[in-house]
C-alpha positions as CSV (number, residue, x, y, z in Angstrom):
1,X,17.0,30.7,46.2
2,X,17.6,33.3,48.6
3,X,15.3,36.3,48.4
4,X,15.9,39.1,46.0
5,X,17.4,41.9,48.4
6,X,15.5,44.8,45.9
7,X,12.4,43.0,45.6
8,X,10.6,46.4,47.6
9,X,12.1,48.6,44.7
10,X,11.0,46.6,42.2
11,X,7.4,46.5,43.3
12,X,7.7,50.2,43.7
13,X,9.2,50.4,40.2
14,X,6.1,48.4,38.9
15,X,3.5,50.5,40.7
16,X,5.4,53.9,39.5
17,X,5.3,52.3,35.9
18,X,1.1,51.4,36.3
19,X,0.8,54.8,37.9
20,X,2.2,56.4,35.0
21,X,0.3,54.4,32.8
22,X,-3.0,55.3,34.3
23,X,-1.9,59.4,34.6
24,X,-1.0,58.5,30.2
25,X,-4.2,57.1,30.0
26,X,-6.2,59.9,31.6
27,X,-4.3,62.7,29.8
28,X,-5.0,61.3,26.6
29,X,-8.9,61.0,27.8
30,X,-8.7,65.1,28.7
31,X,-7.0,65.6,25.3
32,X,-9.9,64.1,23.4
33,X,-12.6,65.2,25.0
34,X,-11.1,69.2,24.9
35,X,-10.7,68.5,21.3
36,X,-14.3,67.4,20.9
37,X,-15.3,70.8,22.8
38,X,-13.8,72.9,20.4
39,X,-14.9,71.0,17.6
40,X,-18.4,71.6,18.8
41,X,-17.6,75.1,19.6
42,X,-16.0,75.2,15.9
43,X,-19.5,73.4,14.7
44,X,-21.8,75.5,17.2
45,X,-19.7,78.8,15.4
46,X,-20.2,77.8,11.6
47,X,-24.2,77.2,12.3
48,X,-24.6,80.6,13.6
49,X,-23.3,82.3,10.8
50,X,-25.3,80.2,8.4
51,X,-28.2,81.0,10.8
52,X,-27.8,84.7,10.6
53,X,-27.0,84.4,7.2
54,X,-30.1,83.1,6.6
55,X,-32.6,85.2,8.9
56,X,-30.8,88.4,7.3
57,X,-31.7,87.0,3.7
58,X,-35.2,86.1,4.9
59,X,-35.4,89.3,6.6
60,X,-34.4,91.5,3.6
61,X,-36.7,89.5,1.3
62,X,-39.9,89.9,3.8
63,X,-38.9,93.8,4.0
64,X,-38.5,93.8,-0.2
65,X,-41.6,91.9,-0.3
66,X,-43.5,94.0,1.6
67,X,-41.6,97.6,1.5
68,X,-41.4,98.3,5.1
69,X,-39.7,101.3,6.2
70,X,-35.9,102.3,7.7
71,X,-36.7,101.4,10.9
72,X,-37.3,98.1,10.0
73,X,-33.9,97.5,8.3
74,X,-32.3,99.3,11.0
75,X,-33.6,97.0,13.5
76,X,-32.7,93.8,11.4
77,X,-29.2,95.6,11.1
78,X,-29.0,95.7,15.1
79,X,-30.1,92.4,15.3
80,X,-27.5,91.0,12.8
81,X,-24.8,93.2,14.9
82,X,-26.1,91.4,17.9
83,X,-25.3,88.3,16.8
84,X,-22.0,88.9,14.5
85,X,-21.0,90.0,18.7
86,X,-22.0,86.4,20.3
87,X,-20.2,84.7,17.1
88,X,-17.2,87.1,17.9
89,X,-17.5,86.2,21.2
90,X,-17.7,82.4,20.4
91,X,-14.7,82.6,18.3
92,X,-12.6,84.5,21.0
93,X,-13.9,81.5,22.9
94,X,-12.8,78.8,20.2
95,X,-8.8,80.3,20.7
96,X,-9.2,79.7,24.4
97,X,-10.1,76.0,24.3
98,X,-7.1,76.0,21.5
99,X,-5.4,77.2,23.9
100,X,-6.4,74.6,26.7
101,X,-6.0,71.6,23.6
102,X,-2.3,72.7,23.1
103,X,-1.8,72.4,27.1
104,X,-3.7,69.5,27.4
105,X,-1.6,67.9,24.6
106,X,1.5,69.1,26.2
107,X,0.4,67.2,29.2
108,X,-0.2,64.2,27.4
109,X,3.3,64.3,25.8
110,X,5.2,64.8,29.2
111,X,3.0,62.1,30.9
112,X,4.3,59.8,27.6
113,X,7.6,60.8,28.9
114,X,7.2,59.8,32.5
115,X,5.5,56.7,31.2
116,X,8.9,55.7,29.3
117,X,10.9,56.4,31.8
118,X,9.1,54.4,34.7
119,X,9.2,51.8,32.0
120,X,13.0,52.0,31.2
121,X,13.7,52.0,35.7
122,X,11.5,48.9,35.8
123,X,13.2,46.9,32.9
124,X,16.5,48.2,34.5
125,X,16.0,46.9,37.8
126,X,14.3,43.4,36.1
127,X,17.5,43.3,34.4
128,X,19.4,43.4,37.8
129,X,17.2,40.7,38.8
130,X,17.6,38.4,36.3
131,X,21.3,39.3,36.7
132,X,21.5,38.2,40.1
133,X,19.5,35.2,39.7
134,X,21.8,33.9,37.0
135,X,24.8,34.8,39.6
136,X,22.9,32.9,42.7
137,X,22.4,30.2,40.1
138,X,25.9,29.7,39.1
139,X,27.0,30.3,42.6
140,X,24.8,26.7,43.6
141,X,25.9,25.0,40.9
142,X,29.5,25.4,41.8
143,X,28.8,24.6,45.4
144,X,27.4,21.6,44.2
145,X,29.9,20.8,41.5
146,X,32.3,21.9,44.8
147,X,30.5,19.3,46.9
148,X,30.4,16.5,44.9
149,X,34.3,17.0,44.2
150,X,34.7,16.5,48.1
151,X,32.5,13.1,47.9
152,X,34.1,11.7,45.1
153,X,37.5,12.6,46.5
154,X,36.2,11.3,50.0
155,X,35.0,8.3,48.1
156,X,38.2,7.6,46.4
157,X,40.1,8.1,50.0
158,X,38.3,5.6,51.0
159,X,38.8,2.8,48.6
160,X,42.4,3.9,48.3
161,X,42.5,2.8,52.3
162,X,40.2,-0.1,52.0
163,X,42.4,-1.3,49.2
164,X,45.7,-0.6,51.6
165,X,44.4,-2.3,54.2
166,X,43.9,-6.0,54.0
């Protein structure tokens, strides 16, 4: 069989088609592990508050306990403003990585599209491939059917003579 005149383009249609693969691969990899960061940002948030919650409670029950003064409630108030900030802060934090999530899952979905279309070029050109070897194949055959016409007529000839000639 002669060789396959877009054998290079189909080797580059296979490599474009692992290529995308691997980029599908990797984005879904990015995705995951920016979703894990803001789930431990979400996590990191919601223990915080239950922290603060708690030393404000303990605070205020040490103060009932044993009746400090203003100063000492207005110091536990600065304190819990303090760290209702850093949990503000973490939250404004937690819409960012959404943010970076929503793009990273955008990337994933466009490098699922790239991957389906180097897919769809590489069955096309096996297609054509297939194609042509089914032509090439058909083209023998009836070079040989074509051939063995010529010896059987060549054959016949030839006894037809033998038979003329005594």
């Amino acid at each position: 069989m002669p060789p396959y005149r877009l054998q290079t383009l189909l080797e580059i249609r296979e490599r474009e088609e692992e290529a995308a693969k691997q980029a599908f691969s990797t984005a879904m990899q990015e995705a995951a592990r920016q979703r894990a960061v803001q789930a431990q940002m979400e996590q990191d948030l919601a223990t915080r508050k239950a922290e603060r919650k708690a030393k404000v409670q303990a605070h205020m029950q040490e103060v009932m306990a044993k009746g400090a003064g203003i100063s000492a409630l207005a110091t536990m108030n600065r304190y819990e403003n303090r760290l209702k900030d850093e949990e503000a802060q973490l939250a404004l934090e937690i819409e960012r990585q959404k943010d970076v999530v929503k793009e990273a899952d955008r990337v994933v979905e466009k490098r699922r599209f790239e991957m389906a279309e180097a897919a769809k070029e590489l069955k096309a050109i096996e297609k054509h491939k297939e194609k042509w070897a089914q032509q090439v194949r058909a083209e023998r055959q009836a070079r040989e059917d074509l051939s063995q016409e010529e010896i059987g007529n060549a054959l016949h000839l030839a006894r037809m003579r033998a038979k003329e000639t005594p």
